[in-house]
C-alpha positions in Angstrom: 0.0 0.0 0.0 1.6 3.3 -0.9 1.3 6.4 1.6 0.0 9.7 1.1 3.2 11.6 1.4 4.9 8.9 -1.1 2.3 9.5 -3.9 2.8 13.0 -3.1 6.4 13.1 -3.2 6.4 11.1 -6.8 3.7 13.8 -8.0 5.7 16.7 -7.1 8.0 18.3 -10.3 11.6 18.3 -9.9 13.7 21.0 -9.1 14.7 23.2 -11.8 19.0 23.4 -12.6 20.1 25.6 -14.6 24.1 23.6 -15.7 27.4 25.4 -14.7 28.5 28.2 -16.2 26.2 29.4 -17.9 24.7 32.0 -15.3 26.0 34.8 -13.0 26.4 35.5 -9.1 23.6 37.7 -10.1 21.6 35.4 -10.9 21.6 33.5 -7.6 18.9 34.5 -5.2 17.5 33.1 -1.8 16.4 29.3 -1.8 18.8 28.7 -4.6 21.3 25.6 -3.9 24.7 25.4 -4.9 28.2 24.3 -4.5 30.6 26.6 -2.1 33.7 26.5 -1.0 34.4 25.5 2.8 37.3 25.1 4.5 38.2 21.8 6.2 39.5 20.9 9.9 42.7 20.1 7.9 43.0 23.5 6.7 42.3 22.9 2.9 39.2 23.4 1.2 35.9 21.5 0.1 33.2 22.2 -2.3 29.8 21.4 -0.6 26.2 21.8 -1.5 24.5 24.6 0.6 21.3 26.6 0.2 21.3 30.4 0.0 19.3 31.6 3.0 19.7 35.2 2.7 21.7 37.4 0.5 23.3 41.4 1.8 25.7 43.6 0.7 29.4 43.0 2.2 28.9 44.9 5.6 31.7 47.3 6.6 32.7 48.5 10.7 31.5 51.9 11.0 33.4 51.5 14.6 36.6 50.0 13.5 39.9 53.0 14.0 40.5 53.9 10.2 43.8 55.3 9.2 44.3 57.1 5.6 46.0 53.9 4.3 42.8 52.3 4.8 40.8 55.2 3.4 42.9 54.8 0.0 42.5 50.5 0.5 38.3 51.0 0.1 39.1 53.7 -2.8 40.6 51.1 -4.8 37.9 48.4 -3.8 35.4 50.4 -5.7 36.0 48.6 -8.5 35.9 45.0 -7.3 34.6 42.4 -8.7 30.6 41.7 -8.7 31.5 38.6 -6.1 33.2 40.6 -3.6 30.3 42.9 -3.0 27.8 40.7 -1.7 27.5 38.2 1.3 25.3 34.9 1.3 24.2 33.3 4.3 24.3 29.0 3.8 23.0 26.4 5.3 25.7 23.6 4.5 23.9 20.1 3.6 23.5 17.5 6.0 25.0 19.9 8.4 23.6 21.1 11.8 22.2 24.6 11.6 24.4 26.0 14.5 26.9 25.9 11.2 25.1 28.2 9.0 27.7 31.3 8.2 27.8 34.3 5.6 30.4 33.2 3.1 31.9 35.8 0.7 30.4 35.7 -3.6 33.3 35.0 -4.4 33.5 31.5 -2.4 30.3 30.6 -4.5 31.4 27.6 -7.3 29.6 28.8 -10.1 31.6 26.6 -12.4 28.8 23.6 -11.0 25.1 23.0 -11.7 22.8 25.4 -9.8 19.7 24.2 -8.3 16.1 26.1 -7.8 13.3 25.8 -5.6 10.3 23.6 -6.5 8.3 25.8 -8.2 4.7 26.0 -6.4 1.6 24.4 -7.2 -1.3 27.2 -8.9 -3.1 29.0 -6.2 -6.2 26.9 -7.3 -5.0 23.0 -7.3 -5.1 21.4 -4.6 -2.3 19.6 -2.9 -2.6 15.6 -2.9 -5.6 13.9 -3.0 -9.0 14.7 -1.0 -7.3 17.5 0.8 -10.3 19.8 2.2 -9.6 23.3 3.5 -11.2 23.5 7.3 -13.6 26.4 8.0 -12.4 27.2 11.2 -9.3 29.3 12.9 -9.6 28.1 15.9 -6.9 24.9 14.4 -4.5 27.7 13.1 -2.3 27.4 16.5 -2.0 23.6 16.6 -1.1 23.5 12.3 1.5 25.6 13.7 2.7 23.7 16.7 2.6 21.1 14.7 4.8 21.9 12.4 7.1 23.7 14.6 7.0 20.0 16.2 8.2 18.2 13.0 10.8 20.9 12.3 12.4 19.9 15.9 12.4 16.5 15.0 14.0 17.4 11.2 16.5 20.3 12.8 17.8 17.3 15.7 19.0 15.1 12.1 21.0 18.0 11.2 18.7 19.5 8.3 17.6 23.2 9.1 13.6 24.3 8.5 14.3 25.5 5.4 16.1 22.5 3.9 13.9 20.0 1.9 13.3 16.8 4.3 13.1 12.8 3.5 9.6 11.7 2.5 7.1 11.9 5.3 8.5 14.4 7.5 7.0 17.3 5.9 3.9 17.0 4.0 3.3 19.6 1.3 7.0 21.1 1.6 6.9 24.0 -1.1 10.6 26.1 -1.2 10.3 29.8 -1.8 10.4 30.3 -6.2 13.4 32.5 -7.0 12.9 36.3 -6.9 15.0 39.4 -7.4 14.2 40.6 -3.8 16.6 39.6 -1.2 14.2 39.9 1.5 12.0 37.0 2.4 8.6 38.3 4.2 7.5 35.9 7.3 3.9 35.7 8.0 4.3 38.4 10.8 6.1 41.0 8.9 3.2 41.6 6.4 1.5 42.7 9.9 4.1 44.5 10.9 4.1 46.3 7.8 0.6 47.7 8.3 1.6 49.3 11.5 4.6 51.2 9.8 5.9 51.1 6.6 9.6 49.7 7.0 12.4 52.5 5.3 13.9 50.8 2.2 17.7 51.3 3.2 17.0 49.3 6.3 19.3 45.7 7.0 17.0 43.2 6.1 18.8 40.7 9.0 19.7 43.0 11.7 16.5 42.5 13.2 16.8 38.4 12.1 15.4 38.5 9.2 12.7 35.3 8.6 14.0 32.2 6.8 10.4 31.4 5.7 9.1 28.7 3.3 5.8 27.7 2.7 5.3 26.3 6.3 5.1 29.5 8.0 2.9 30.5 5.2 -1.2 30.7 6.6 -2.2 30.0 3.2 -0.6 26.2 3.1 -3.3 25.5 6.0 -5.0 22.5 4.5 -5.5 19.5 6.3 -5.4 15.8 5.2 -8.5 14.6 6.6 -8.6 11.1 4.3 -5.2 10.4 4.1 -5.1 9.6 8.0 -4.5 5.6 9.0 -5.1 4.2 12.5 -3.2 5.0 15.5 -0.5 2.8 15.0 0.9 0.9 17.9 3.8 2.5 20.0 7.1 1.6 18.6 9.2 -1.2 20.0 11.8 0.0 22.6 15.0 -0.8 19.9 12.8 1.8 17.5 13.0 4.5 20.2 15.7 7.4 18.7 16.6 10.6 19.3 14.5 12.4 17.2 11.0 10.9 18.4 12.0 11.5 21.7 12.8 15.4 21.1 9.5 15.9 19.2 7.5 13.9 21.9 9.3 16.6 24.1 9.2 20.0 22.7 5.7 20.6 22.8 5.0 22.5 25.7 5.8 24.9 28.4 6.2 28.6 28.6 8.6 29.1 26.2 7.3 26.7 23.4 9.2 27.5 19.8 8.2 29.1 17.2 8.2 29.1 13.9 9.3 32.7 13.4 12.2 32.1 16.1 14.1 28.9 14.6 13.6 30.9 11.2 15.5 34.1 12.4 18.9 34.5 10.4 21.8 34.7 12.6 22.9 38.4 12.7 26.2 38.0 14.9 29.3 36.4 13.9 31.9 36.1 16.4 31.9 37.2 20.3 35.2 37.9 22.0 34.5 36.5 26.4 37.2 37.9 27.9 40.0 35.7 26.7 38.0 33.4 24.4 36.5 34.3 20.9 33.6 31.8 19.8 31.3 31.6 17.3 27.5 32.9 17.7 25.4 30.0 16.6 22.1 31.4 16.2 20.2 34.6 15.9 20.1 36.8 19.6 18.0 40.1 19.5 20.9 42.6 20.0 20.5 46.0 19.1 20.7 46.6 14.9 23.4 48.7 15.4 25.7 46.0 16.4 24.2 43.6 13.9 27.2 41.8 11.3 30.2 43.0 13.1 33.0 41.2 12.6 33.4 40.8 16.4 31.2 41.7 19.4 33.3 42.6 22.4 32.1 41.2 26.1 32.8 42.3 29.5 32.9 39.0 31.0 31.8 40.3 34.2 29.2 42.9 33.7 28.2 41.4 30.0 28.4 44.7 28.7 28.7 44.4 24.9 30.9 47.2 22.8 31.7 47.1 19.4 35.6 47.4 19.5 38.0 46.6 21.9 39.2 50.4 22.4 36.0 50.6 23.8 35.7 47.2 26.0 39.1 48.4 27.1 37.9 51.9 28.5 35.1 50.2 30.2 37.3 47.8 31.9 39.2 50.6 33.4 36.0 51.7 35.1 33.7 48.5 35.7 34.5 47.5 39.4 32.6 43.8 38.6 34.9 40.7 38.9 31.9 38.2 39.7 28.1 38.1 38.9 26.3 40.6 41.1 24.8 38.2 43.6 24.7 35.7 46.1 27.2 33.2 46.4 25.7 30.2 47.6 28.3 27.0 46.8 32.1 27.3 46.7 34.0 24.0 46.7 37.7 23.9 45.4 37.7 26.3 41.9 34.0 26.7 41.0 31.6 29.2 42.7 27.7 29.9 42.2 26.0 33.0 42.5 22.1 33.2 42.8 20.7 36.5 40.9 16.9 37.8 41.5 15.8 38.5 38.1 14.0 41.7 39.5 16.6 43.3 41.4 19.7 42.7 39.0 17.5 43.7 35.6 20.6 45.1 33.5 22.9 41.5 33.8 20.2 39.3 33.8 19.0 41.0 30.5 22.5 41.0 29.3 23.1 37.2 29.8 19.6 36.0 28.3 21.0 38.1 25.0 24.7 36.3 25.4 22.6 33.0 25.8 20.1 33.7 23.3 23.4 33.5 20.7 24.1 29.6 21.2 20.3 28.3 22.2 17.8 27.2 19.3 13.5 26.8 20.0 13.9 30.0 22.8 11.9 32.5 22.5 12.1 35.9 25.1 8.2 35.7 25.8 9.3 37.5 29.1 11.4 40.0 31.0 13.9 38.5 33.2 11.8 39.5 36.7 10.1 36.2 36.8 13.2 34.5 37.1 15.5 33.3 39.5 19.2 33.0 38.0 22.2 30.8 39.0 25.5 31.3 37.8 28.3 28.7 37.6 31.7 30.4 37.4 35.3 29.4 37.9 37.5 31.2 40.0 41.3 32.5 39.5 43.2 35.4 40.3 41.5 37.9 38.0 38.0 36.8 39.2 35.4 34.8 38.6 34.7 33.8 34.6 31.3 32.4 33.8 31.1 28.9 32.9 27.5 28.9 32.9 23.9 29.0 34.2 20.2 27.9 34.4 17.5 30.0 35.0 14.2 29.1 37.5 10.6 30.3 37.5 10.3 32.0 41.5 6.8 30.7 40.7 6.0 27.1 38.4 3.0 26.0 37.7 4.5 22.6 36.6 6.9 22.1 39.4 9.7 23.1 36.7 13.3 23.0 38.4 15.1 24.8 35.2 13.5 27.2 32.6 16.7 27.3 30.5 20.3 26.0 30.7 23.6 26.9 29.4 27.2 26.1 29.3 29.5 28.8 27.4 30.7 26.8 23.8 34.0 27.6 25.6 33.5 25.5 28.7 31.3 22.0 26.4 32.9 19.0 26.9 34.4 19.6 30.0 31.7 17.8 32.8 30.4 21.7 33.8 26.8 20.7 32.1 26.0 17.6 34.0 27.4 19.6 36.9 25.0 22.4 36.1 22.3 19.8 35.8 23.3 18.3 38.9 23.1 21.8 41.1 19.8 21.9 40.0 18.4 18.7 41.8 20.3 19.4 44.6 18.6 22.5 45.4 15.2 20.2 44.6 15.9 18.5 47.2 16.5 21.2 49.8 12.7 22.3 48.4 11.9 19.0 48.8 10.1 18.7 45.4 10.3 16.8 42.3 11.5 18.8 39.2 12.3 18.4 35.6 13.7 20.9 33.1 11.1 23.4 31.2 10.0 22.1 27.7 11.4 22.0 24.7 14.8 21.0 25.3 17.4 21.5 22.7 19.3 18.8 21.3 22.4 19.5 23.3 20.3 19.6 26.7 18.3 16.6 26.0 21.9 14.6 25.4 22.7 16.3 28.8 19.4 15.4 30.8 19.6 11.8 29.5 22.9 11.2 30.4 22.2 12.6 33.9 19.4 10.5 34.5 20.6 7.5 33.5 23.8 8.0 35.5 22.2 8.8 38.6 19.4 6.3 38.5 21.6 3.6 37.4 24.5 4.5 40.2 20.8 4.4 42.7 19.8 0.5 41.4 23.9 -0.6 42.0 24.0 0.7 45.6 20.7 -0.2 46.9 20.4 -4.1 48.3 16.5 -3.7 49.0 13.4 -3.8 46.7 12.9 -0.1 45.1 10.3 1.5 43.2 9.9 4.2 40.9 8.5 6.6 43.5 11.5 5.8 45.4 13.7 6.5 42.8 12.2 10.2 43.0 12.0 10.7 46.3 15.9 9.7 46.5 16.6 11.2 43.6 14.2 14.1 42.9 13.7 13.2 39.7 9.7 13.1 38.5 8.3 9.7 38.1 7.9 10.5 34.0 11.5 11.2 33.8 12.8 8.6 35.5 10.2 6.0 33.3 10.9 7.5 30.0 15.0 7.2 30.8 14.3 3.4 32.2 11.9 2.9 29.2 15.4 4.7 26.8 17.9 2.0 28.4 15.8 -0.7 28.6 15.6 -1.6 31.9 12.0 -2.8 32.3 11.8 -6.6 32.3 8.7 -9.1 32.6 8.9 -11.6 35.3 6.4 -13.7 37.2 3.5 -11.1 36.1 5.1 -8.1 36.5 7.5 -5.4 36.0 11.0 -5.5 37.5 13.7 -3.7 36.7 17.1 -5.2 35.4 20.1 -3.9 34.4 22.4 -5.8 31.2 25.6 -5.8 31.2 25.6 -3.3 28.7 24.1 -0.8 30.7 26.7 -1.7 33.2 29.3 -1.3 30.9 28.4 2.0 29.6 27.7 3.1 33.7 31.7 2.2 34.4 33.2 4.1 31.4 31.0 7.0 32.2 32.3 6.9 36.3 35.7 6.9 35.5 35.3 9.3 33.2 33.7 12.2 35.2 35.2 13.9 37.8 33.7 16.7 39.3 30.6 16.4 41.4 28.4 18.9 43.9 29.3 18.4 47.6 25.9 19.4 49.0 27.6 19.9 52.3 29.4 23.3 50.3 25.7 24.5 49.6 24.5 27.1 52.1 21.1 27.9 50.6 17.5 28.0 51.7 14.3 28.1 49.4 13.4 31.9 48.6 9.9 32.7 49.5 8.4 35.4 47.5 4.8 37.2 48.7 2.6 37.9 46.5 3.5 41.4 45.9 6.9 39.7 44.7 5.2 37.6 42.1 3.7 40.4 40.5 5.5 41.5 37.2 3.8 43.9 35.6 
């Protein structure tokens, strides 16, 4: 029996490729794929397929110290090649999105085929067979959540929401045709533009501008009402992966993606943390004015952000911070952690969701920072103390959530600080003697995280405990909730049939894995280092507005 989306995949035209060398940079335009030229970890270069996301003219530093020598440099530029003057933003094939750069015209292989966009179906036809159009809005939101659901699932394989998808994943996908324009309109800027008309010398991706194909589009809401089958029965344990598990996860909680967010095109290119200089990874609502400079300068302490180091370095003659401005709750050996009020420190707790905001996909800044309660891992040396990284915490959860979002700098991954981060978070659970679990959606890196935490700790649990044990006391030892601790049991296989019922047995695989990972890590929270007790807020406190 053939599927819905197959017969709909063999139905839809090819894309259109114009052969190499017979067209022009101009002629490339946003949604267009082609080869470009990338170099390698071994320091030569590769051609690789990538799609054209966005398309600007090559920025220049109005802050950077020019000299006359450079004045002369740009007179002579003005007659540089057509490649040199633009900038293309790329999403590389088959690579995670946190890669996606602005590459030079002149990196572009035009030499090699070049491939369009599907063209789309007339306004009139309908898509696939017995597809009827529903009458009522009141199903726009969950089309959308929907869809932002699959385009977790696709964006954890690394394939970005813009990049066509194996069959099945995304029903009805339709790339934007090629057009002269190098602005592409998301379904909320067309509103936007009603309010105020937008000035035509504006920068299109200062503000993030939206990587939007027809999914974000209102007019693709159709719905498949024939093609539906029967529930079909829940997968097999060895079937569970990665990817169902991230979209069974990432449809909830306060700060649910969006569409328009994971769409944003990233409009920073490299921050400079005191003595580090990392990549940004994704788009982070700094001002415009600061938007596609080459660096962005950080004061490690205060997270003030400059736009050249002249004037970081004047500011670090009169900033008097050398730790976060709060409490410091656990010290033990090198690595300190400070507890910010949201409310009372506004200006750094603004200034670290923007630094964050940089290296986390499927976040969205719904809110201010008041509602929060922030703590702040940092290492400590002679200068002072450099942030490693932090999670945030509702002063008020509906949901019993112990962390609204989590971060470790790209400077300090791979280094044990994030299951350290993770741990710090249950062991102030249990001083609150709750339950808690980690605000939905996760992102792929902090779902790795989580699972490995869980499973480490429940696993050490089962190997040190002689006596019969249940899943409740698994989270009251543990403070894990009883969902977690099933799904991870349910992820490792751990659930075994005996006599009538469910017991819980570890392989030696899982024991295998267990060892590795125990040698392996080395630092740990010493609750005994923790002097903390529970905030308590009134409810004048809890009121943000």
């Amino acid at each position: 029996m053939v599927s819905a989306h197959s017969s709909h995949e063999g139905s839809q035209e090819p894309p259109p490729i114009t052969p190499g060398g017979t067209y022009s940079i101009q002629t490339v335009s946003v949604g267009c794929k082609l080869y470009v030229r990338r170099p390698t970890a071994e320091g030569s270069e590769e051609e690789r397929l990538a799609e054209i996301l966005s398309i600007r003219d090559r920025p220049t530093n109005p802050y950077a110290r020019r000299s006359a020598r450079v004045n002369v440099k740009e007179e002579e530029q003005d007659g540089q090649k057509l490649e040199d003057r633009w900038e293309y933003f790329v999403h590389w094939d088959q690579f995670n999105k946190r890669l996606d750069e602005w590459v030079a015209g002149s990196r572009l292989v035009l030499s090699r085929d070049l491939e369009w966009p599907r063209p789309k179906p007339p306004p009139g036809k309908k898509v696939g067979p017995s597809v009827q159009k529903v009458p009522s809005k009141s199903l726009r939101p969950q089309s959308l959540l929907k869809k932002a659901t699959a385009n977790a699932a696709a964006a954890a394989s690394p394939t970005p929401v813009s990049t066509p998808v194996p069959s099945g994943a995304l029903a009805g996908y339709h790339s934007p045709s090629p057009a002269p324009s190098l602005k592409r309109k998301g379904f909320h800027d067309e509103q936007e533009e009603e309010e105020e008309e937008e000035p035509e010398d504006d920068d299109p991706d200062a503000e993030g501008e939206m990587d939007v194909d027809a999914e974000g589009e209102l007019e693709g809401e159709t719905f498949d009402l024939t093609a539906s089958s029967p529930a079909d029965p829940p997968p097999s344990v060895a079937a569970f992966s990665k990817e169902q598990e991230i979209e069974k996860l990432r449809t909830s909680g306060s700060m649910t993606q969006s569409i328009s967010e994971i769409a944003r095109v990233k409009n920073l290119n490299r921050l400079q943390i005191g003595k580090h200089e990392v990549d940004a990874w994704y788009f982070s609502p700094y001002p415009k004015e600061y938007a596609h400079l080459p660096v962005l300068y950080l004061c490690e302490f205060c997270l003030s952000y400059f736009p050249s180091s002249f004037m970081l370095a004047r500011h670090r003659r009169r900033c008097t911070l050398f730790h976060p401005p709060g409490n410091e709750i656990y010290r033990h050996e090198d690595i300190s952690v400070f507890e910010l009020d949201g409310k009372r420190q506004l200006t750094w707790c603004r200034n670290l969701s923007l630094l964050s905001k940089c290296f986390l996909d499927h976040k969205t800044l719904y809110y201010d920072v008041t509602p929060f309660m922030y703590y702040v891992m940092t290492q400590r040396d002679s200068n002072g103390c450099h942030i490693i990284g932090y999670f945030s915490k509702e002063k008020e959860s509906a949901e019993n959530y112990n962390v609204a979002c989590i971060l470790t700098l790209p400077q300090y991954q791979r280094h044990g600080f994030g299951k350290l981060l993770i741990e710090f978070s249950y062991e102030l659970s249990k001083k609150e003697g709750k339950l808690g679990s980690p605000e939905k959606p996760l992102s792929d890196l902090g779902l790795l995280g989580y699972r490995a935490y869980w499973a480490e700790v429940i696993v050490e649990l089962l190997l040190n405990t002689t006596d019969d044990i249940s899943i409740d006391d698994i989270a009251q030892k543990t403070s894990i909730t009883h969902a977690d601790i099933m799904n991870t049991c349910t992820t490792l296989q751990l659930f075994k049939h005996y006599k009538g019922q469910h017991i819980i047995c570890l392989s030696d695989a899982v024991l295998e894995k267990h060892e590795k990972v125990r040698n392996k890590r080395r630092r740990r929270i010493h609750p005994e280092h923790l002097i903390w007790k529970p905030p308590v807020f009134t409810r004048d406190q809890l009121r943000f507005y």
